[in-house]
C-alpha positions in Angstrom: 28.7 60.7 43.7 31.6 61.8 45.9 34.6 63.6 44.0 37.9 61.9 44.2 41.2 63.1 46.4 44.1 62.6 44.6 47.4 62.2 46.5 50.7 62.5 45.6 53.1 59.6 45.5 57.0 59.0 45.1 57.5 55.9 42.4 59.9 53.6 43.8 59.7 51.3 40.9 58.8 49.2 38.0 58.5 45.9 38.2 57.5 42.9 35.4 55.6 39.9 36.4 55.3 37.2 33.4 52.3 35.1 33.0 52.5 31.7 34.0 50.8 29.0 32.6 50.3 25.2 34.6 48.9 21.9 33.8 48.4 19.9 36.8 46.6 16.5 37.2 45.4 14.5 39.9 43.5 17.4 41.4 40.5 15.8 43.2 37.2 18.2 42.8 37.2 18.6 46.7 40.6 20.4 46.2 39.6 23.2 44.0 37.4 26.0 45.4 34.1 25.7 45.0 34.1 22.0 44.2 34.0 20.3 40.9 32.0 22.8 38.8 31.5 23.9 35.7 33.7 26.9 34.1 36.9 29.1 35.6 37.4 29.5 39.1 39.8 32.2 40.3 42.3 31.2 42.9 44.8 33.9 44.5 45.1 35.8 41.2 44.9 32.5 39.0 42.5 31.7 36.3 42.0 27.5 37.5 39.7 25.3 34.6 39.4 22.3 34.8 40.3 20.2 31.8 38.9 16.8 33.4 39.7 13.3 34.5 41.4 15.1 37.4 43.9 18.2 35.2 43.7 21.2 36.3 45.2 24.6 33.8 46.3 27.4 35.8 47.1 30.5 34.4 48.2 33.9 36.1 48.0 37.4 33.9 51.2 39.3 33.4 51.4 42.1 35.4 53.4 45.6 35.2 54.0 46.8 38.0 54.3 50.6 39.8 55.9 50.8 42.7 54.8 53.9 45.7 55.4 55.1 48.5 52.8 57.2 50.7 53.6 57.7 54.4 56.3 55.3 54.6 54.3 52.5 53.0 54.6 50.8 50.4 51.5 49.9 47.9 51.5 48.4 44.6 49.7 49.5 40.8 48.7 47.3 38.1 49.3 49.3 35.2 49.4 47.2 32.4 45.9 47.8 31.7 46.2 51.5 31.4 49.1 51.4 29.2 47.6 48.8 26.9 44.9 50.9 26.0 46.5 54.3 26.8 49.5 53.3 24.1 46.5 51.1 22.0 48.7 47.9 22.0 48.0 44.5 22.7 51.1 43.1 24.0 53.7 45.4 26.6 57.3 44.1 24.7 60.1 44.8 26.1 60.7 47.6 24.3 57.6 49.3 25.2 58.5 48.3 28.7 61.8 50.1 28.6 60.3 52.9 27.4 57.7 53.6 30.5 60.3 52.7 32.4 62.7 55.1 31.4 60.0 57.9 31.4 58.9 57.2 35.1 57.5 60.3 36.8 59.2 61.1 40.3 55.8 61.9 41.9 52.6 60.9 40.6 49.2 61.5 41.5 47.1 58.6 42.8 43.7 57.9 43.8 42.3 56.0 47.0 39.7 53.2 45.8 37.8 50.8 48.4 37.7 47.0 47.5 34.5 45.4 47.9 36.0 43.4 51.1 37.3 46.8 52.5 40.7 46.6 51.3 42.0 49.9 50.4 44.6 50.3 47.2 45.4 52.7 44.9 45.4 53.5 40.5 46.9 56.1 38.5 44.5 59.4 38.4 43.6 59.7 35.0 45.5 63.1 34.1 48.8 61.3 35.2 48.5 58.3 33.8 47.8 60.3 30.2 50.4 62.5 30.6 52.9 59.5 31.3 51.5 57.9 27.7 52.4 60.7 25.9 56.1 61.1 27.0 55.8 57.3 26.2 54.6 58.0 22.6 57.3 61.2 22.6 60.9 59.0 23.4 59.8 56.7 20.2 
């Protein structure tokens, strides 16, 4: 098993995403990936079941944002995860939000992961991410 790099990053920014939830009806099997079958299909980030007689319930996750910046490019880190259990909450309110926000790093350290269809993007390295919890658990 290879070791990972880490790299450093600047943060740019924190940005909320709310969940979405959407009822939809007279969705034709045909127009839903993968037909009419059985159980959740996930669409461009959206959790689609269908409910029958044609309704469809889409839902999409809320997501927490990181902002980065590596050689003039931009990427994007979900990081809702890693504070949830980090911070061992359920729910990211708005206070807890303000909070990681106000404690944002500068400069973090990231690491370089390989999607299964070759797409490269990047998470927290672990040592950071910790570190950012406990100022987190600190400012309260």
């Amino acid at each position: 098993m290879e070791a990972k790099t880490t790299i450093e990053a600047k943060t740019t920014e924190m940005v909320y995403k709310a969940s979405q939830i959407d009822c939809r009806s007279g969705i034709k099997a045909h127009e839903v990936k993968g037909g009419g079958c059985w159980g959740p299909e996930f669409i461009e980030g959206r959790r689609v079941v269908g409910g029958g007689n044609g309704t469809y319930v889409t839902a999409t996750p809320a997501r927490f944002i990181l902002w980065i910046k590596i050689e003039d490019e931009k990427h994007e880190i979900w990081t809702e995860r890693i504070f949830r259990s980090l911070l061992e909450t359920k729910r990211l309110t708005a206070k807890i939000r303000s909070r990681i926000e106000a404690t944002m790093p500068k400069v973090v350290a990231v690491e370089e992961q390989q999607g299964r269809r070759g797409r490269k993007y990047y998470t927290l390295a672990e040592d950071t991410a910790i570190a950012w919890a406990l100022k987190v658990l600190e400012s309260a």
